[in-house]
C-alpha positions as CSV (number, residue, x, y, z in Angstrom):
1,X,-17.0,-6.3,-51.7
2,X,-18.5,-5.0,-48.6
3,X,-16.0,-4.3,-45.4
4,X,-16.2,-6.9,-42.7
5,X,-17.4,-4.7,-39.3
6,X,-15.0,-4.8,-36.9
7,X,-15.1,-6.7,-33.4
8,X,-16.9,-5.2,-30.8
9,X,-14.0,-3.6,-28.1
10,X,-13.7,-6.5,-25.3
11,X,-16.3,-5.5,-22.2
12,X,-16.1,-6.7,-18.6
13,X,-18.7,-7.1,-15.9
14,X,-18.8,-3.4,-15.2
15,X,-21.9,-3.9,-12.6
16,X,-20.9,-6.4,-10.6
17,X,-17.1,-4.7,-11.0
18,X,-18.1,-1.4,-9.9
19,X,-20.0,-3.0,-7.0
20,X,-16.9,-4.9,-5.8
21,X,-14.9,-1.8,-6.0
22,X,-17.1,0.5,-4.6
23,X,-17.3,-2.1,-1.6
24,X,-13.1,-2.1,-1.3
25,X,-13.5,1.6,-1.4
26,X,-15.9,2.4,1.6
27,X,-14.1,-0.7,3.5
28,X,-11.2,2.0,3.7
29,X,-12.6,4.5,6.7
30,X,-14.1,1.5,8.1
31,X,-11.0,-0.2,8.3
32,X,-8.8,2.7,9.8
33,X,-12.0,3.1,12.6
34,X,-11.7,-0.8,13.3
35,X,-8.1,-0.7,13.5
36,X,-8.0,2.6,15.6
37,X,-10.6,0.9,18.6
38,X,-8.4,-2.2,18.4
39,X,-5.3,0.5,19.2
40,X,-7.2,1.9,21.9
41,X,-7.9,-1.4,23.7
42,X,-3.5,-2.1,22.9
43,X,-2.9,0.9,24.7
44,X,-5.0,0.4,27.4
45,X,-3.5,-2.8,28.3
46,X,-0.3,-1.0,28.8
47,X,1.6,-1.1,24.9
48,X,3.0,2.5,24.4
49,X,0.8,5.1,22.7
50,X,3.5,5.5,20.0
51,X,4.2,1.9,19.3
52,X,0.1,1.3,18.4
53,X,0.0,4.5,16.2
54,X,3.0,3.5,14.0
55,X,1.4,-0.1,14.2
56,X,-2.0,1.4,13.0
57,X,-0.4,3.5,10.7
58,X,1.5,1.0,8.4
59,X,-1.4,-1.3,8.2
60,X,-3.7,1.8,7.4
61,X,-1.1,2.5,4.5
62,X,-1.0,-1.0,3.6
63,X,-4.7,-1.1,3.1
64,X,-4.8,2.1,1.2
65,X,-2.2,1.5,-1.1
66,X,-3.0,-2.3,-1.7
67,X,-6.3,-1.2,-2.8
68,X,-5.7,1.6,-4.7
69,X,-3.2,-0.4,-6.6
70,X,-5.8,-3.0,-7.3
71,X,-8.5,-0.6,-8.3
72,X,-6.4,1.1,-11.2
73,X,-8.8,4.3,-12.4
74,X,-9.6,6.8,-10.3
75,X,-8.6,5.3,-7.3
76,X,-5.2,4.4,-8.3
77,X,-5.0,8.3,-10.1
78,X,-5.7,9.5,-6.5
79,X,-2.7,7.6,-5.1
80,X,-0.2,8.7,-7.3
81,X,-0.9,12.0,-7.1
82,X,-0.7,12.0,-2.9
83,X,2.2,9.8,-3.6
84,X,4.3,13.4,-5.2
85,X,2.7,14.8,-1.7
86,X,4.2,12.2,0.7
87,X,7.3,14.7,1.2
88,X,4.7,17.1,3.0
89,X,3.8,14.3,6.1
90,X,5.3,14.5,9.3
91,X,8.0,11.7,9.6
92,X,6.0,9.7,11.7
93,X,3.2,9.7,9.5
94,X,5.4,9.1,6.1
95,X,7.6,6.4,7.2
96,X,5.0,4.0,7.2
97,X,3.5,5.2,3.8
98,X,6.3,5.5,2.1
99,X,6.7,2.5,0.1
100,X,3.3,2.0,-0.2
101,X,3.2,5.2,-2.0
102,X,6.4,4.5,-4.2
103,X,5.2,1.3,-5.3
104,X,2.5,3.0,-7.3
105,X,4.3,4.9,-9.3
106,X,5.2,2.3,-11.6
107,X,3.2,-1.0,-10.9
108,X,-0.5,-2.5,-11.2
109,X,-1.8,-5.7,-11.9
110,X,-2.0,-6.6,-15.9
111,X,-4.8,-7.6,-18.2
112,X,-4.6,-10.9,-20.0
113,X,-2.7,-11.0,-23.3
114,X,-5.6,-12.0,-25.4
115,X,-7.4,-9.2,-24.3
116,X,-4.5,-6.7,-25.1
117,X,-4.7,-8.3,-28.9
118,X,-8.0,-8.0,-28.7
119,X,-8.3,-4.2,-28.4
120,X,-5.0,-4.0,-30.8
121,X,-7.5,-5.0,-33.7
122,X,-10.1,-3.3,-32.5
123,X,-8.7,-0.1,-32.6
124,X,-5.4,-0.5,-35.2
125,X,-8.0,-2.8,-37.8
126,X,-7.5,-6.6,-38.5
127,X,-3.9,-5.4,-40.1
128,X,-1.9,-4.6,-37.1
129,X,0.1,-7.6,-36.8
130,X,1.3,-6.0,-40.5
131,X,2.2,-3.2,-38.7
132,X,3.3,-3.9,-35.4
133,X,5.1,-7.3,-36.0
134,X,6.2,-8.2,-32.5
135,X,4.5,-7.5,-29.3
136,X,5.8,-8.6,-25.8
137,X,3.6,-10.7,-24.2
138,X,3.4,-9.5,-20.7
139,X,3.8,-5.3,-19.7
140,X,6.6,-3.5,-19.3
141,X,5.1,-0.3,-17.2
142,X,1.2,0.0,-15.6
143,X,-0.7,3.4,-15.6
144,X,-3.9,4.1,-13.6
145,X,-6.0,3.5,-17.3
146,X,-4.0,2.0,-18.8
147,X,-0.5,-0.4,-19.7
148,X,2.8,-0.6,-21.7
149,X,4.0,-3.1,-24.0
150,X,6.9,-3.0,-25.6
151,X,7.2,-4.1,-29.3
152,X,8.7,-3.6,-32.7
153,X,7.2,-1.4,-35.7
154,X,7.0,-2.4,-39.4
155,X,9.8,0.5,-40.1
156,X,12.5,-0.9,-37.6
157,X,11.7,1.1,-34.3
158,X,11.3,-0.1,-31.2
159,X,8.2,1.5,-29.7
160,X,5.8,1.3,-26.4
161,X,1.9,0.6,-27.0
162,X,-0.1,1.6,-24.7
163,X,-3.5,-0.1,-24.3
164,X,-6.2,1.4,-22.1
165,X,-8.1,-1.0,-19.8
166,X,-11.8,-2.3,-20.5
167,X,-13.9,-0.7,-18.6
168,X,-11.6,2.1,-18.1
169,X,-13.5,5.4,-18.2
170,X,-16.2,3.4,-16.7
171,X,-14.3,2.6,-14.0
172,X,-12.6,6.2,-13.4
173,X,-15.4,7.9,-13.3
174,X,-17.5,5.4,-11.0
175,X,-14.0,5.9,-8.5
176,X,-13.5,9.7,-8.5
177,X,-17.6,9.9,-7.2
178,X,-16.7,6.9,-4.5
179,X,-13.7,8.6,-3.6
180,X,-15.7,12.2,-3.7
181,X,-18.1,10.7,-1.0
182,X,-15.9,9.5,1.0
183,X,-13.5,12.2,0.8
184,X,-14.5,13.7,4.4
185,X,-14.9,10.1,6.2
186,X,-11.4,9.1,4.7
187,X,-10.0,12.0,6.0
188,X,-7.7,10.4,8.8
189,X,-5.8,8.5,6.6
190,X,-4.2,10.9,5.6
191,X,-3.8,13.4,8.0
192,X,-3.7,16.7,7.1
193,X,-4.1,16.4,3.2
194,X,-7.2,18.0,1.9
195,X,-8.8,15.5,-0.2
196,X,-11.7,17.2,-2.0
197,X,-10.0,19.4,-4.1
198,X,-7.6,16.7,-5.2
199,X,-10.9,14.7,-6.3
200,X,-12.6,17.3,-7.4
201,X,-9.5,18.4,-10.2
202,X,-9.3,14.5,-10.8
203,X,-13.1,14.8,-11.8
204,X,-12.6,18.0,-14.1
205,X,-9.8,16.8,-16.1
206,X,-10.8,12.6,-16.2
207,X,-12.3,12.8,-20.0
208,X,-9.3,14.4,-21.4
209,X,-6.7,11.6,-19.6
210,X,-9.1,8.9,-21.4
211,X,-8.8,10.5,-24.8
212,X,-6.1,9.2,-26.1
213,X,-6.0,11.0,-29.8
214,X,-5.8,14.4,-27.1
215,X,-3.0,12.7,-25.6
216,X,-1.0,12.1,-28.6
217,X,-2.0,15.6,-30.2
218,X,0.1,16.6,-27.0
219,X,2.7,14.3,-27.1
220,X,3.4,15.3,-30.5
221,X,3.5,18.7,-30.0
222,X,5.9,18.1,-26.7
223,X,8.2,16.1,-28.9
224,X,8.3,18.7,-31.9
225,X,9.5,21.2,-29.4
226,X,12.2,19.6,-27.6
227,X,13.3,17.3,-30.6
228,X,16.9,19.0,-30.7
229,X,17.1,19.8,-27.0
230,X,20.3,18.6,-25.7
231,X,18.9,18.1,-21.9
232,X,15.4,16.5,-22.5
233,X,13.9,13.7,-24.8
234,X,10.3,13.0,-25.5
235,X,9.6,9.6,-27.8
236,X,7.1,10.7,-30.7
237,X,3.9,9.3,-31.4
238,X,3.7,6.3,-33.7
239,X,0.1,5.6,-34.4
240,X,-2.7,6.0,-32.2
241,X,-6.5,4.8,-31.5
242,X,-9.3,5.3,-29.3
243,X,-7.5,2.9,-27.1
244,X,-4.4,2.4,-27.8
245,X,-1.4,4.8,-28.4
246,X,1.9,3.7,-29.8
247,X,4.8,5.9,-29.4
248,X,8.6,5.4,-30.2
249,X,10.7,3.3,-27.2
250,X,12.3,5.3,-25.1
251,X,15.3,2.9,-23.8
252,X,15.9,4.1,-20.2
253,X,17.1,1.8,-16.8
254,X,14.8,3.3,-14.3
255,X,12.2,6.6,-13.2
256,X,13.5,9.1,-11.2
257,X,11.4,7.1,-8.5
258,X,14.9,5.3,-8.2
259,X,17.0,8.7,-7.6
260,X,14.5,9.8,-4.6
261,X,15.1,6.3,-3.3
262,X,19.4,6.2,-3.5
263,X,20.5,8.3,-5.8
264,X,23.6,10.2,-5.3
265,X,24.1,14.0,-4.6
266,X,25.1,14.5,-8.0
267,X,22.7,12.7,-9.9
268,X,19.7,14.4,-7.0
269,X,20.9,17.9,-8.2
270,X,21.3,17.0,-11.7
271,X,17.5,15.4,-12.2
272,X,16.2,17.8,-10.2
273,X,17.4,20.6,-12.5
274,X,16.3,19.7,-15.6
275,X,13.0,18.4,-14.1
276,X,12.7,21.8,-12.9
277,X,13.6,23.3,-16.6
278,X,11.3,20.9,-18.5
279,X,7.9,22.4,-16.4
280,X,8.8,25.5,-16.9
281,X,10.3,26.1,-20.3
282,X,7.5,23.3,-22.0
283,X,4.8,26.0,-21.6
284,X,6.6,28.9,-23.8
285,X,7.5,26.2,-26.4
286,X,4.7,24.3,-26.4
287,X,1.7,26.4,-25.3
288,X,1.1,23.4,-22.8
289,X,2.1,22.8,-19.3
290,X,3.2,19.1,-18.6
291,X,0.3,18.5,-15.3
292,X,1.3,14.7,-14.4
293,X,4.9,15.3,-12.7
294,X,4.9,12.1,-10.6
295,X,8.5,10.8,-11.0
296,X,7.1,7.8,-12.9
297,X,6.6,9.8,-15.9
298,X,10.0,11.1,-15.7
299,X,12.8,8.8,-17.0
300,X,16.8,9.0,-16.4
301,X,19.0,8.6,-19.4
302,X,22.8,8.3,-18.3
303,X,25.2,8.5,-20.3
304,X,27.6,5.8,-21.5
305,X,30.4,6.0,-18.6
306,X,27.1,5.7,-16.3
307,X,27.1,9.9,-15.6
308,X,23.9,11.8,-15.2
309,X,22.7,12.3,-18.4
310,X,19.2,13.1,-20.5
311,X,15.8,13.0,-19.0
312,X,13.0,11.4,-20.6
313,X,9.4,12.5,-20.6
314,X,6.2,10.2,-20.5
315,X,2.8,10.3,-20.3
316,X,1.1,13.4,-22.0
317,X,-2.7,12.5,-20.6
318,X,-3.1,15.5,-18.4
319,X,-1.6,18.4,-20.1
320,X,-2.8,21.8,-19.2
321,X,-3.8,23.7,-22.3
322,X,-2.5,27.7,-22.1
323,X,-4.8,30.1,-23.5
324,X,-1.8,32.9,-23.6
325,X,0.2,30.1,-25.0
326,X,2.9,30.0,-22.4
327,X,2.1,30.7,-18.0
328,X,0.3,33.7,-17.1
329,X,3.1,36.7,-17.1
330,X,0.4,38.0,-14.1
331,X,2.3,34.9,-12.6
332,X,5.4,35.9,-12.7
333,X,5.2,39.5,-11.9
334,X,3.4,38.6,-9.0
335,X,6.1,36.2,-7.9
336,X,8.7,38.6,-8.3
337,X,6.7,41.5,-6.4
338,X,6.7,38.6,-3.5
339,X,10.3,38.0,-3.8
340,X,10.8,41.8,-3.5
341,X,8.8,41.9,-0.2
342,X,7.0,44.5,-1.6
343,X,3.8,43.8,0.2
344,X,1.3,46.4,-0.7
345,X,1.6,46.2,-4.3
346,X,1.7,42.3,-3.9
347,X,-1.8,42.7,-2.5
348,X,-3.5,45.0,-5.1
349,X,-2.0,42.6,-7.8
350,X,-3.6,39.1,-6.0
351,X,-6.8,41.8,-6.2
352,X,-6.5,42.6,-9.9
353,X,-6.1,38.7,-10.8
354,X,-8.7,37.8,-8.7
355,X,-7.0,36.1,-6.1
356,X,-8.4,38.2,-3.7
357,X,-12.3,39.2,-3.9
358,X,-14.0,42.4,-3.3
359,X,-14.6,43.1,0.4
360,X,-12.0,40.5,1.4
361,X,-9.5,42.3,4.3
362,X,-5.9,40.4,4.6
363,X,-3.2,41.8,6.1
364,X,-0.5,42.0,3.8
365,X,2.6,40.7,5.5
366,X,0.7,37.7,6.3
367,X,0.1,36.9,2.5
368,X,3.2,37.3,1.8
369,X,4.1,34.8,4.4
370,X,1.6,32.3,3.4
371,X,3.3,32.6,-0.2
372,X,6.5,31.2,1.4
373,X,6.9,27.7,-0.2
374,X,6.5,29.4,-3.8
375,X,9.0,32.4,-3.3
376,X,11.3,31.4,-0.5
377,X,12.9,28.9,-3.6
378,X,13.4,32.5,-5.5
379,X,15.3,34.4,-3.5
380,X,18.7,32.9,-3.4
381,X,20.9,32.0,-6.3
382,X,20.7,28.1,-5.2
383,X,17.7,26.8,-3.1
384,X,18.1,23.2,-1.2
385,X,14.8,21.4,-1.5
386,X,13.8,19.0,1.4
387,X,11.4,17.0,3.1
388,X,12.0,18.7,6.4
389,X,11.6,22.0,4.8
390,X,8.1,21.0,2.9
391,X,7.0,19.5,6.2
392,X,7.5,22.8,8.1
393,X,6.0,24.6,5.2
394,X,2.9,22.5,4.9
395,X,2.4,22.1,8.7
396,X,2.2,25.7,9.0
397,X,0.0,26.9,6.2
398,X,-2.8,23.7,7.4
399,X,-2.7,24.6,11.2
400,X,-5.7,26.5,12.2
401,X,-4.4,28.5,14.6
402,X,-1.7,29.8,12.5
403,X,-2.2,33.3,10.9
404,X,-1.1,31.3,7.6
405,X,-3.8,29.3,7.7
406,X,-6.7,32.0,8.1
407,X,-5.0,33.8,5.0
408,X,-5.0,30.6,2.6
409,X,-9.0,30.1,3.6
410,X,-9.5,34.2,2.8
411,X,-7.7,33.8,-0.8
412,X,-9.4,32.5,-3.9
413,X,-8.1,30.4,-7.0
414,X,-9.3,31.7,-10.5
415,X,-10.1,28.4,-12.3
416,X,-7.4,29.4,-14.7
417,X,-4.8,28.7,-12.1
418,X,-6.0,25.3,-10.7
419,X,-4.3,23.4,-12.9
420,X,-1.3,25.1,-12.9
421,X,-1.4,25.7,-9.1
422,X,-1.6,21.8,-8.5
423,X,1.4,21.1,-10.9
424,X,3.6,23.6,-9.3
425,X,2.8,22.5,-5.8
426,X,3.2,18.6,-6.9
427,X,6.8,19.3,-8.4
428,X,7.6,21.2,-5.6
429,X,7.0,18.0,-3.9
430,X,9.2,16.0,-6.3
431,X,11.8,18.4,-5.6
432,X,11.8,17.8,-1.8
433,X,11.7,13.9,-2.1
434,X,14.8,14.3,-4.5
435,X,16.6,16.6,-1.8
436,X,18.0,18.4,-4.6
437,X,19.5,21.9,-4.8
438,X,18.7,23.6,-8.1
439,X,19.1,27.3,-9.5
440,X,15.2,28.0,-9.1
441,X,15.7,31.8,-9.6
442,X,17.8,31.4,-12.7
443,X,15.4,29.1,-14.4
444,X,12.3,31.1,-13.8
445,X,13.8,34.3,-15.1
446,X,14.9,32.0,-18.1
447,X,11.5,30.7,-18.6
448,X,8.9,32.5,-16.4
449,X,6.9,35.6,-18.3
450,X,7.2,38.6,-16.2
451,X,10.2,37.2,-13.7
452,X,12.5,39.4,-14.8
453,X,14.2,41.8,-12.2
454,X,11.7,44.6,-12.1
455,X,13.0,48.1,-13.6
């Protein structure tokens, strides 16, 4: 009795897809240039300079956001990981993005049922239903590849599928080189945010977010690791295919996208701590570092009286993979030399981990300052994180005629670093929008190689 092959994965229109995206893509600069010569004819005809930019400003963000949203892939990627950034803007520039940016950390348009079943049996065999006998019919949660059901397994748990789009590394791929293109043309919409580099890294790590046996390799691992932890919680991995990834239900009322929005002092400080912990204590345990820490992924768990409680981790598509199994301890001795002011020896160590090339000059007091947003945290017992301090931060290490600024364009990144680099900066950013206070220095000599008061 020979096997009956099974169905082909569903497909979609991917030509005349990608040429409808790739037209909502390039509409974006256009857009903002359409909207900025209507502005200029406004404020000739007497409206107030400051009432057309917000104007132009929270349509531009409307546009951008809308459409990312929409696009899913790449493009939607891209706006969730400017949306950890949005702390860094100048007021007047965030207030208008600000929602935009929130609402895509959790929400994108879903795919049809049918077609959800359809790639269940694709991937999971003609059996599933054996398996996974109840499925909710509409999504719980939306990724940029992908969305969440909620549903029951054959051994009693509750667990989350997730089932990656049709189309979906076609489609992430065909929006990372859009977006590369029009990375210098887009530029204003965004003022003041690099773009290129955040494409580019969105390029070099796309095929591992589609893999989705990676993903649950990692998952597993995560959950192995902090399974007894009394702080974190990280749902196992249930069953997985080339599409679809089932892991156990983690039962939680909200992201941490609701604490950044009202939460209270305690509950800011609280989240922000372990958040904080989680990054940098995964790495040692795991040989991974968690690289996705958009408050989305990150769940609260309260307790039964309604108390801060656990924090819940998600999403284990962009991991980066540690070859010393753990962070660099060239990181933290570095960060400690910075902490220490001890500028010189700071400068020869950037040198011997290749941060600085070979017949580079840089004065060494300026390095240091341009290092402020990483050590500044380290050198008090509690550090408050906010947006006004990121803001100050960020406007002075991206204005050219800052010394700051000439420094950051003299130092180089070993690719080792990127990834980590990114993260760090990205939860730095998360820790602003919380406007939490955490014990930064306590947690890195904890869990950082090499941050440990030097003898």
């Amino acid at each position: 009795m020979t096997e009956e092959p099974r169905k082909a994965p569903p497909s979609t229109a991917l030509p005349r897809k990608a040429a409808a995206r790739t037209a909502k893509l390039a509409a974006l600069p256009l857009g903002y240039a359409g909207r900025s010569a209507l502005g200029l004819g406004k404020r000739i005809g007497g409206k107030p300079a400051e009432a057309v930019l917000s104007e132009i400003q929270q349509r531009t963000a409307e546009q951008l956001f809308r459409t990312l949203g929409e696009l899913k892939g790449g493009a939607m990627k891209f706006g969730q990981m400017l949306s950890v950034l949005e702390a860094a803007f100048p007021e007047e520039l965030a207030g208008p993005y600000r929602d935009q940016l929130t609402r895509l950390q959790d929400a994108a348009p879903p795919m049809p049922t049918q077609t959800v079943r359809e790639i269940l049996e694709h991937d999971l065999g003609p059996d599933w239903k054996e398996r996974l006998v109840w499925l909710d019919g509409g999504p719980t949660a939306a990724a940029s590849i992908g969305q969440v059901h909620q549903g029951h397994w054959a051994d009693g748990r509750e667990v989350a599928v997730k089932v990656q789009y049709p189309g979906a590394g076609e489609a992430l791929m065909s929006d990372l080189r859009q977006l590369s293109r029009l990375a210098r043309t887009a530029a204003p919409l965004v003022p003041g945010v690099d773009l290129k580099p955040l494409v580019a890294e969105l390029q070099a790590r796309a095929a591992d977010e589609l893999d989705y046996h990676l993903e649950a390799e990692a998952q597993h691992t995560f959950a192995e690791a902090f399974r007894d932890d009394p702080d974190i919680v990280v749902p196992d991995v249930v069953e997985v295919g080339d599409t679809v990834l089932v892991t156990e239900w983690l039962e939680s009322p909200a992201s941490m996208a609701s604490v950044i929005a009202d939460g209270t002092h305690e509950e800011r400080n609280h989240y922000g701590e372990l958040f904080v912990r989680f990054l940098f204590s995964g790495p040692a345990r795991t040989g991974m570092l968690h690289a996705d820490p958009h408050p989305g992924n990150y769940r609260i768990l309260p307790t039964p009286d309604g108390a801060p409680g656990r924090l819940g981790v998600l999403d284990f598509g962009a991991v980066a993979r540690l070859p010393e199994r753990g962070l660099p301890e060239a990181m933290g001795r570095l960060l400690r030399i910075a902490a220490d002011e001890d500028e010189a020896e700071l400068v020869e160590g950037l040198r011997r981990e290749g941060f600085i090339k070979d017949r580079i000059t840089v004065d060494p007091a300026q390095v240091l300052d341009y290092l402020a947003p990483f050590v500044e945290p380290t050198k008090v017992e509690r550090f408050r994180f906010s947006r006004a301090w990121m803001r100050t931060q960020f406007a002075r290490v991206n204005d050219p005629r800052s010394p700051a600024y000439t420094v950051g364009m003299k130092l180089n990144l070993p690719p080792s670093y990127l990834l980590i680099h990114r993260t760090w900066l990205a939860g730095v950013g998360v820790l602003c929008q919380l406007e939490c206070e955490a014990p930064f220095r306590q947690i890195l000599t904890e869990s950082l190689p090499g941050f440990a008061e030097r003898s």
